[in-house]
N, C-alpha and C positions, 0 to 999 in steps of 0.2 A: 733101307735095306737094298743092297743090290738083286739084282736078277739077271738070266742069264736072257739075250738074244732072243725074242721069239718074233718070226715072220710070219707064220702063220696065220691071221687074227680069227680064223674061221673057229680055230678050237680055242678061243677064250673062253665062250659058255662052256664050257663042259671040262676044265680042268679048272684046278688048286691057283689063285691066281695073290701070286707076291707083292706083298704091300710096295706101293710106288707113289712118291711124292713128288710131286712140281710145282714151280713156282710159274706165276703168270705175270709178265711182265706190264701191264696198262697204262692207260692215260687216269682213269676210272671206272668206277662199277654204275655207270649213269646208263640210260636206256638208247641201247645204240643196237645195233645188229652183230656185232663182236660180241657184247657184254651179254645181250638175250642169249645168246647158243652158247659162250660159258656159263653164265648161272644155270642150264637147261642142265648141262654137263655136271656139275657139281651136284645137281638134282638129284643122280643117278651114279654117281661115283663111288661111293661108299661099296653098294654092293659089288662092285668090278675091282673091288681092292686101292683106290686111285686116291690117294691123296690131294686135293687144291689147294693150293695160298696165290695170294694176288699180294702182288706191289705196285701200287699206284704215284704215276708221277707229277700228276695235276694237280690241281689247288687246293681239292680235297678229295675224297674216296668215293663219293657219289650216295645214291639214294638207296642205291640196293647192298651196298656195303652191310650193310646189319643183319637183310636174310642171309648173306653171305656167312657170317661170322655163327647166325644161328644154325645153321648147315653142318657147322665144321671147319671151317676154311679161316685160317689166319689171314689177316687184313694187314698190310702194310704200307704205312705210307710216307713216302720219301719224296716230295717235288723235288722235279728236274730245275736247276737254274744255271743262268746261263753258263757259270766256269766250270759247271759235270763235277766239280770236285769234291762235295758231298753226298750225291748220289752215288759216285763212284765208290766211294767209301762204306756206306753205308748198306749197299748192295752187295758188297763183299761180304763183310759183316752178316748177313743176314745167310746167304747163301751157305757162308761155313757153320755158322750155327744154326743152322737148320738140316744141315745133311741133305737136300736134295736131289733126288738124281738124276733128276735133268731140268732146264731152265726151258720156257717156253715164252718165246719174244714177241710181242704183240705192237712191236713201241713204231714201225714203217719208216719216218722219215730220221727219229732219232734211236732206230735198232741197234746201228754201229755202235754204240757208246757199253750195251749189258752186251753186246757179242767180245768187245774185247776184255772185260770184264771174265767172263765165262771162258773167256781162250789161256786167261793168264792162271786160273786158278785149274784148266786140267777139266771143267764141268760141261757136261754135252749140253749144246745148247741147238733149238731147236727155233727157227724163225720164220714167221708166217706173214705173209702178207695179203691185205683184204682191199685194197682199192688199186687204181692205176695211177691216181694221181694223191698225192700228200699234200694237200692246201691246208693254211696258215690259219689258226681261228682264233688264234689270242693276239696281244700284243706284236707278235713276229708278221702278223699280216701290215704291219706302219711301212711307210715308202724307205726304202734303201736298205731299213733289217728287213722286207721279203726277199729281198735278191740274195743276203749274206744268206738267209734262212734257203735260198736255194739252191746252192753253191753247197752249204753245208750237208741237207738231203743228199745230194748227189752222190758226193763222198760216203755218207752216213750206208744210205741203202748197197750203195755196190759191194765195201765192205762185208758189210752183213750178211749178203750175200755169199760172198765167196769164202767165208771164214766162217761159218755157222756150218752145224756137221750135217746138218740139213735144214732143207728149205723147204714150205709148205705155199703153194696160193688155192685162196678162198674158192676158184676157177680155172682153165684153163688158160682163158682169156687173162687171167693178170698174168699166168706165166708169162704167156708171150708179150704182153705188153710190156711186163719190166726186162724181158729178154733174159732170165734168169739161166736159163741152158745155154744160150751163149758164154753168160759168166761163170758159170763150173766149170770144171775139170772131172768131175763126175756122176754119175747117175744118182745122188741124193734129193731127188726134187719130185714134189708130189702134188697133186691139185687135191685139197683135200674141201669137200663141199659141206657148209652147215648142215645140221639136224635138227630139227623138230620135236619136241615131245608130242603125241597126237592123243592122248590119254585124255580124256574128256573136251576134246574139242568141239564145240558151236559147229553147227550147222547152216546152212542158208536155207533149210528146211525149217528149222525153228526163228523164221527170220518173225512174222507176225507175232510169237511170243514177245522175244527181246526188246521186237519194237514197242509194243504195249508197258514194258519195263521201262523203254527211253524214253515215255511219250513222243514217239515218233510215228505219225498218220501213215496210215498202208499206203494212202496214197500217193503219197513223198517219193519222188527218187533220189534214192543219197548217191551220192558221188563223194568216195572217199580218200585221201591220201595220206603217209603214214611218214615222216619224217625228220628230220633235225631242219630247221631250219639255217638253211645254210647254199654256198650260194650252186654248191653240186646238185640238190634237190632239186631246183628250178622250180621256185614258188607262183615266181609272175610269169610261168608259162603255166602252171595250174589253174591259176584264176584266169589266165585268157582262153583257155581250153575250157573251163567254166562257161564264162562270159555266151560263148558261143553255142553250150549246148543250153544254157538255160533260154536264146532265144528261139528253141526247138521245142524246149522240153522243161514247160513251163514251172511244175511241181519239183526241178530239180533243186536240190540243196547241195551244200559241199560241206564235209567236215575236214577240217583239218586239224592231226594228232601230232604233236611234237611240239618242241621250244628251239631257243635259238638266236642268234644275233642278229638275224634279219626280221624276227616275229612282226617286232612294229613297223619298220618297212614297208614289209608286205600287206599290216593290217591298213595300212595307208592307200597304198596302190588299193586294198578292197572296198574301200568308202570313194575315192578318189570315181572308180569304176563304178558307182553304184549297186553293188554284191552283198553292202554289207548287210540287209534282211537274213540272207539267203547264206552265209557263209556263217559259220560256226569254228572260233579257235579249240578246241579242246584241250591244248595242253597237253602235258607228259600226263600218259595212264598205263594204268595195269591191268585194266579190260578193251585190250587192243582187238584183242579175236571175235566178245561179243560184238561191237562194232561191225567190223568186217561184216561178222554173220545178216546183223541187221541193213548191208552197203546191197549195192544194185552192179556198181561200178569200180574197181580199183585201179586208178589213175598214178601213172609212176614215170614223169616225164625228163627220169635225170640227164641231166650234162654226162656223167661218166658213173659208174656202179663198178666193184670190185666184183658184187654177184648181184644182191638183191634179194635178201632174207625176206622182207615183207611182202613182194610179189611170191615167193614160192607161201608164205603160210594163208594170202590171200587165196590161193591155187586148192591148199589142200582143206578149206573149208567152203569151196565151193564159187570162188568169188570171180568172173570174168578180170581180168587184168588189160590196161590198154598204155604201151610204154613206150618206151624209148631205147631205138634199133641200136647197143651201145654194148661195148665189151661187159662183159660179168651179167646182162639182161638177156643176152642171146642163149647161156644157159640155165635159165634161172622162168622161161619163157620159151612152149616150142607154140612158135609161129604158125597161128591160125587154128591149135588145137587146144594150148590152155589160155591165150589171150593174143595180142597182136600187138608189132612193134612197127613203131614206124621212125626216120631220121628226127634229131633232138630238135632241130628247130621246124619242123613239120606239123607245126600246133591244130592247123585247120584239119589237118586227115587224123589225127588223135580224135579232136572233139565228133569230126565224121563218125568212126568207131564208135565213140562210146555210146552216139544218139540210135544209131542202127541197133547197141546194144541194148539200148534201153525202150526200146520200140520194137523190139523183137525177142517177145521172151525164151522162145522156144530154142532161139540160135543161143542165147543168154544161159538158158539152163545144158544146151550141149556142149559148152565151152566150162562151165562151172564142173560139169561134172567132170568131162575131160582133165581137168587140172586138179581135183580130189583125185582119182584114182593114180595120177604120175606124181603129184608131191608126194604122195603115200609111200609108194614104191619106190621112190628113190632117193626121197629125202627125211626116210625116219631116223631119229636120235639115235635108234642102237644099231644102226648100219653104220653112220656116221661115229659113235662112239667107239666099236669094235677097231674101226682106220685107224684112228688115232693114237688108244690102246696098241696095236699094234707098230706103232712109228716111236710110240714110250720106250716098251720094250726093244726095240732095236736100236734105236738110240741112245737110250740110259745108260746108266753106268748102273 
């Protein structure tokens, strides 16, 4: 169903709001910080009128594909290979039989490919970007296809850029990283910031609970880190910022949440280092927040961040944050009042930080609280929701 224009978003709650369908263009519905703040979105969709479907161009749909489809949300899935020419087909297809009215690009390094797709068929397409950089994590990272593969990015994003009817980054900071306002010709470009559901979130108040549920001793200090293992993440600066507070802080432990292609690597460098008592893989979960709640520490020492979803939801349940001084963590992170950043390879004044943190509860709980009352207020679902909503409607057909 079409709808007319609305710029507004403030009076969404309170008016009559026109069924709107979108498609979302993906790698996968796997646990990544795109994928949590769409499923978050979808959570919530229905009552705002807001149609979902996802198209997934990876190997397969991922793990959360199923609550997806239980939600409401068509699942489609079409890998991407190398000649685009059944995707490109296929995506067509899907587009026109499904009437949507607007396309929502998700895909970064390969956007170009649904933007010209979306330009030829007349459909508003709407393309967002969440990192500064698009590195390689399947196959196309092998020696001589990462150069084709980044020759081909280059072209793919600028594109997409300039021929999408609008452009969204995760931050500020990726606009200007990817120089996006340079690339227009007009004012269609928006920093649009995740959301949060905050509806029954953990505590660090109820940390003693939780932990009695993890078998984890009060007297433990966890130091926790939350991400894909990958080589943006920086794992073997985690464990060496480890390394260092455990020879402070003796009772400290590390968890580490997420999967990945560096997993074993990394678990190598932690035996190698003598850690491995004290470090804990966790794997991919879906009780990420109780964690957090039950953590002392949340450790986030990336190479580059598009934002840094996990540092803001560490913030809004209470958890001191100690990161890395890097585009999309500077807003995601205010310096010295919900946690502290410092340069990526500045590993020894990281683990400084964290040990001061954890030897000093008082500064520990005034940093905790500090970062619950600003994720709250500026990064709930339906302030974020409402944005976006409102970029639907202006955008859509």
């Amino acid at each position: 169903m079409s709808s007319a224009p609305l710029k507004d978003h403030k009076k969404l709650s309170n008016e009559p709001r026109p069924a709107l369908k979108v498609l979302h263009l993906i790698t996968s519905l796997n646990r990544g910080g795109v994928e949590i703040w769409l499923m978050n979105l979808l959570r919530v969709s229905r009552k705002y009128g807001l149609k979902m479907d996802f198209c997934c161009k990876g190997k397969d749909v991922g793990i959360m594909a199923e609550e997806a489809k239980s939600l409401g949300a068509s699942i489609f899935h079409v890998p991407l290979k190398p000649s685009h020419i059944r995707y490109i087909k296929e995506l067509r297809n899907i587009i026109i039989q499904n009437g949507y009215n607007l396309v929502h690009n998700h895909l970064e390094a390969y956007s170009g490919v649904p933007t010209y797709v979306c330009r030829n068929l007349s459909v508003p397409i709407l393309t967002s970007f969440h990192n500064v950089q698009f590195e390689p994590q399947t196959w196309t990272a092998l020696p001589l296809i990462r150069q084709v593969r980044a020759v081909y990015s280059h072209f793919s994003v600028d594109y997409s850029i300039k021929k999408s009817n609008a452009v969204t980054g995760c931050s500020r900071g990726v606009i200007e990283a990817l120089k996006i306002e340079e690339k227009r010709s007009d004012k269609n470009i928006h920093a649009l910031y995740y959301g949060l559901d905050f509806a029954n979130l953990p505590d660090v108040e109820e940390k003693n609970i939780l932990r009695k549920q993890y078998n984890i001793s009060n007297d433990d200090k966890i130091i926790l880190h939350v991400g894909r293992f990958v080589r943006q993440k920086n794992h073997l600066g985690v464990i060496n910022i480890f390394k260092i507070i455990k020879e402070s802080v003796k009772d400290a432990k590390l968890f580490l949440v997420g999967d990945g292609p560096l997993r074993e690597e990394v678990k190598r460098y932690v035996i190698r280092s003598g850690l491995y008592k004290d470090v804990s893989f966790l794997g991919i979960r879906d009780d990420v927040r109780n964690l957090m709640a039950c953590s002392d520490v949340f450790i986030f020492p990336s190479l580059f961040e598009g934002f840094g979803l996990a540092a803001i939801e560490a913030s809004a349940i209470g958890l001191p944050v100690v990161g890395s001084d890097v585009v999309g963590l500077r807003e995601a992170v205010k310096q010295g009042e919900t946690g502290f950043l410092f340069p990526p390879r500045e590993i020894g004044e990281m683990a400084k930080c964290a040990i001061r943190l954890l030897k000093d509860s008082s500064l520990c709980n005034e940093i905790g609280r500090n970062g619950k009352a600003w994720a709250r207020e500026e990064f709930s679902l339906e302030k974020n929701l409402k944005k976006l909503l409102a970029l639907y409607h202006e955008y859509g057909r």
